[in-house]
C-alpha positions in Angstrom: 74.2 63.1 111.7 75.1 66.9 111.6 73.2 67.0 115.0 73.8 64.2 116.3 77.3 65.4 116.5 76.5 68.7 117.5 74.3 68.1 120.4 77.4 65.2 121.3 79.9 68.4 121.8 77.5 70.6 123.3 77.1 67.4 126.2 81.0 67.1 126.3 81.3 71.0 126.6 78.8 70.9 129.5 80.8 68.1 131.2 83.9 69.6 131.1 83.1 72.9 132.7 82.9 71.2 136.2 86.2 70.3 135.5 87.9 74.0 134.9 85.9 75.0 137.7 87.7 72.6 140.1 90.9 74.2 139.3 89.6 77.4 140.6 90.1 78.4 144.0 92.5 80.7 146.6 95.7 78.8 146.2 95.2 78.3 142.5 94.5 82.0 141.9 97.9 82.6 144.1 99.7 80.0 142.0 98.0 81.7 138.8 99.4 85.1 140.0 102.6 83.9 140.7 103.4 82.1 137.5 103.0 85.5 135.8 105.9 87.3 137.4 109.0 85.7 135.6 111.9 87.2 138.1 109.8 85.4 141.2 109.9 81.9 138.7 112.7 82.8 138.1 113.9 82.7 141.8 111.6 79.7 142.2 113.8 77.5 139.6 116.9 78.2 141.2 115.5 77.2 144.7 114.5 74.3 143.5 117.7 73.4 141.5 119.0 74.1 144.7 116.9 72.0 147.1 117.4 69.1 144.0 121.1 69.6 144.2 121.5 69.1 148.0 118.8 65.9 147.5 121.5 64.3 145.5 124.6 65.8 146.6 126.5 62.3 146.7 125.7 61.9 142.9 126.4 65.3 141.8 129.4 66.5 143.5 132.8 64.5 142.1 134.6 64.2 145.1 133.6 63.8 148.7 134.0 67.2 150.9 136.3 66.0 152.9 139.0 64.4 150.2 142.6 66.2 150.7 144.8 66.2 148.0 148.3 68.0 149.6 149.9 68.0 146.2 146.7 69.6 144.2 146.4 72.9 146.7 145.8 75.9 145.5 145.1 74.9 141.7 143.3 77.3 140.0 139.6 76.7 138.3 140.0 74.7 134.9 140.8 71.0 134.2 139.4 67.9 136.8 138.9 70.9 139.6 136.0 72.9 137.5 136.2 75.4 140.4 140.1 75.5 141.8 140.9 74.0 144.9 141.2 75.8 148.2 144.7 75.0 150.6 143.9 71.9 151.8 143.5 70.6 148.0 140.0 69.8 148.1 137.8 70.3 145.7 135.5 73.8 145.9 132.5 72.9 143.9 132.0 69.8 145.7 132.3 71.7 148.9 129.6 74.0 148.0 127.7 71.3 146.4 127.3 70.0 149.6 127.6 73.2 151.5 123.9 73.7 150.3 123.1 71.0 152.6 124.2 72.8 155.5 123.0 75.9 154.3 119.5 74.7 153.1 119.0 72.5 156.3 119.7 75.6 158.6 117.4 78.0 156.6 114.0 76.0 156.8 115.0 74.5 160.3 115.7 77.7 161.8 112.5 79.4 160.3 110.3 76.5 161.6 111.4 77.2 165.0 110.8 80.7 164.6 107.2 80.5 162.7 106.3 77.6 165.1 106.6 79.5 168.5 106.5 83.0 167.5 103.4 82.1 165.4 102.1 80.2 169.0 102.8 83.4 171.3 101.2 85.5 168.5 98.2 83.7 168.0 97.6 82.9 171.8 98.4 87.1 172.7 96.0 88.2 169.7 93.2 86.0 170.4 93.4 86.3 174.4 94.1 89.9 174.5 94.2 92.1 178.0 97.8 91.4 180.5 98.6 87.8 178.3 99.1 89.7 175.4 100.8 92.6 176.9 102.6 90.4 178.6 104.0 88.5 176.0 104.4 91.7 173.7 106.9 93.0 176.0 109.0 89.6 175.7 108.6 90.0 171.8 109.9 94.1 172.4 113.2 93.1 174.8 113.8 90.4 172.0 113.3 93.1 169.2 115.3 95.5 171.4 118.3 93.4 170.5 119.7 92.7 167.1 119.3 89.1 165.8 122.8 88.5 164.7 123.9 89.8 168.2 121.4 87.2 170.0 122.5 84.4 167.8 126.0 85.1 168.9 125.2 85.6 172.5 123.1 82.1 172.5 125.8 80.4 170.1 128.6 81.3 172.5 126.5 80.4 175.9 125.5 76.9 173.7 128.6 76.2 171.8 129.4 76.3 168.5 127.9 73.3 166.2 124.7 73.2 163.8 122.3 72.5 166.0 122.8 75.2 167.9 123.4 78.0 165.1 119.7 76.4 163.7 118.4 77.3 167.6 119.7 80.5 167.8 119.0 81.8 164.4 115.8 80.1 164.9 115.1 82.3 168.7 117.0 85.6 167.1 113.7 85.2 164.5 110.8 84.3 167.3 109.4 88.2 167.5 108.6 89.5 163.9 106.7 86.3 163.1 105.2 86.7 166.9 104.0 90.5 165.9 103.0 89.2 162.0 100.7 86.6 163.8 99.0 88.3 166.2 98.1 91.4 164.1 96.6 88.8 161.2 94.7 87.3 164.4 93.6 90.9 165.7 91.8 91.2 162.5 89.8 87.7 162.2 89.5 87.2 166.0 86.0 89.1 165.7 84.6 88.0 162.5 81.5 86.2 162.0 82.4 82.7 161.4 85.0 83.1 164.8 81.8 84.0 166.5 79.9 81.2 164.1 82.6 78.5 165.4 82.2 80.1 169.7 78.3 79.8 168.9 78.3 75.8 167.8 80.7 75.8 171.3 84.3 75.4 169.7 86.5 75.2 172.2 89.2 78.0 171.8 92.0 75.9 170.8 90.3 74.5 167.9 89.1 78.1 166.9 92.7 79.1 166.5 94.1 76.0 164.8 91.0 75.6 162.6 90.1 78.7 161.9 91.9 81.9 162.6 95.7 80.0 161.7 94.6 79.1 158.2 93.6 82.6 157.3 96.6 84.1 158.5 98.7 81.9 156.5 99.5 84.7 153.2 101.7 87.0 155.8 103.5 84.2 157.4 104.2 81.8 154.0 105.8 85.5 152.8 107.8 86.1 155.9 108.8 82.5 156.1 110.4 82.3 152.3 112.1 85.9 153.6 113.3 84.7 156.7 115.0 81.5 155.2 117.3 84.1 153.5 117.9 85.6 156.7 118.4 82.7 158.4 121.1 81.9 155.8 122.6 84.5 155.8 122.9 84.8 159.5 124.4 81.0 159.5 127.2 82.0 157.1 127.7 85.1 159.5 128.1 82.9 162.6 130.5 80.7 160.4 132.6 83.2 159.1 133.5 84.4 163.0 134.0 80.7 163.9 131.2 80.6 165.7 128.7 78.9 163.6 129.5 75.4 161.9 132.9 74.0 162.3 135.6 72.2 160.2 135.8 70.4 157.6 131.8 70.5 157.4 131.7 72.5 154.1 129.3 75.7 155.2 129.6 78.7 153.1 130.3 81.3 155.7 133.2 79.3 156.7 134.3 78.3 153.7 134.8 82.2 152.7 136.3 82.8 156.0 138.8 80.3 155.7 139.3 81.5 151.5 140.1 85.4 152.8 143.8 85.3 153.1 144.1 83.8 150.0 141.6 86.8 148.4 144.8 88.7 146.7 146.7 85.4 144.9 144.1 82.8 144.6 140.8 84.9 144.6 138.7 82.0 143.6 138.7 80.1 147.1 136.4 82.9 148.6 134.5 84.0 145.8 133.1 81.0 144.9 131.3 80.5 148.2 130.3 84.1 148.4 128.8 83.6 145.1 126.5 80.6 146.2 125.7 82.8 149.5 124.4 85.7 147.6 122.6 83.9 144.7 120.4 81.8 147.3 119.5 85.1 149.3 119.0 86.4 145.8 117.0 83.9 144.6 115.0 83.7 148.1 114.1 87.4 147.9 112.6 87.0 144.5 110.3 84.4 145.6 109.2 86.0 148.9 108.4 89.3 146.6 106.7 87.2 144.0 104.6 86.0 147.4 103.9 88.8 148.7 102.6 90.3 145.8 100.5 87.4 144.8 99.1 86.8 148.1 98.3 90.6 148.2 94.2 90.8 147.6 94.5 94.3 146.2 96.1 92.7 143.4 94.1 90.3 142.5 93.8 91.8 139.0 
């Protein structure tokens, strides 16, 4: 019976290996790597109670954004206002609650423009080469020539104020570094043996650059991407707070501490709070996109 049993395990031993060795792959190893740096979980959970947060903003927040309350203006944090009340009477933590709406919405919508066609022109100039990509590089240098805050403000005032237009011009203001990060990744793989594999079978180029050179020049852009959400947050609450970004009474962060300033010395509490929410997000952002880079890094695979 003794090895009965024993030749049982060995046979459930054997069939299980196949299994762990399913789990194994790139994406796992990243995901493996990434779990063991706490601060970049760390920055992962708040994300995520963030993204959760604006999901279910109408259950969460206990008041609408918008509800006035003339004779409740002003009050500091404590009682049924857990975070004061700014000088219309509404309620600040409902605000920001779904301020992260606003905020989240113009981070990944901005950085898709930017990834989508700067990824396009970086891909098409790295794998073409010769007067396209010099061509297009010297777009990408005039763009880089100006600052991005100063583009988004040139483009938001020529566009109007409103969010889709801060989540356009944020999103152009971004266009060159992924443009660059893409077409130095494609530089590098353009030449490789399975490119010149997938050219041999006759490919069509098209389908070389979506199938092939794209999804190995994904680790730089995923880390730029999770960096340039901050930055595209950031730059939204900068367009807000010089009333050029999202207008009233949509509750954006940037505007929210613009319109909590004068108050800073007697009711401190109507701009902090916002500021707060601004800087942990960035904070929490740059944690992950370190975490990223350093897990998507092959030198550091050990």
């Amino acid at each position: 019976m003794s090895e009965t049993k024993t030749i049982v395990k060995n046979i459930d031993s054997k069939d299980k290996e196949p299994a762990k060795k399913r789990k194994s792959g790139p994406w796992y190893d990243v995901w493996r790597r990434l779990k063991r740096n706490k601060m970049a979980m760390f920055g992962l959970c708040i994300i995520v109670l963030l993204i959760l947060t604006a999901l279910f903003a109408d259950f969460i927040a206990p008041y609408g954004y918008d509800d006035q309350n003339l004779k409740d203006r002003l009050i500091a944090p404590g009682g049924k206002y857990l975070l004061g009340t700014d000088n219309f009477g509404r309620d600040i933590f409902s605000r920001i609650i779904y301020g992260s709406r606003i905020s989240l919405q113009v981070g990944f919508i901005a950085v898709g423009i930017a990834a989508l066609v700067g990824g396009s022109l970086g891909a098409i100039a790295g794998y073409y080469s010769g007067k396209l990509d010099n061509f297009v590089m010297r777009i990408m240098d005039i763009l880089l020539a100006i600052p991005s805050i100063l583009l988004a403000i040139s483009i938001v005032a020529a566009l109007g104020p409103g969010l889709r237009n801060v989540m356009i011009a944020v999103g152009i203001g971004s266009i060159p570094s992924y443009a660059r990060i893409v077409r130095a990744s494609v530089l590098s793989i353009r030449d490789q043996e399975f490119i010149e594999a997938a050219r041999a079978v006759g490919a069509s180029d098209f389908r070389i650059i979506t199938k092939h050179i794209l999804p190995n020049s994904l680790a730089p852009i995923i880390v730029q991407a999770t960096l340039g959400v901050a930055g595209a947050i950031l730059s939204a609450a900068g367009l807000s707070f010089i009333g050029l970004g999202i207008q009233p009474p949509t509750p954006e962060w940037g505007a929210m501490l613009s319109s909590g300033r004068e108050y800073l010395r007697d009711n401190w509490y109507v701009a902090t709070f916002p500021g707060l929410a601004i800087m942990i997000t960035i904070f929490a952002l740059n944690l992950l996109g370190d975490g990223l880079r350093d897990a998507l890094d092959p030198r550091l695979k050990n």
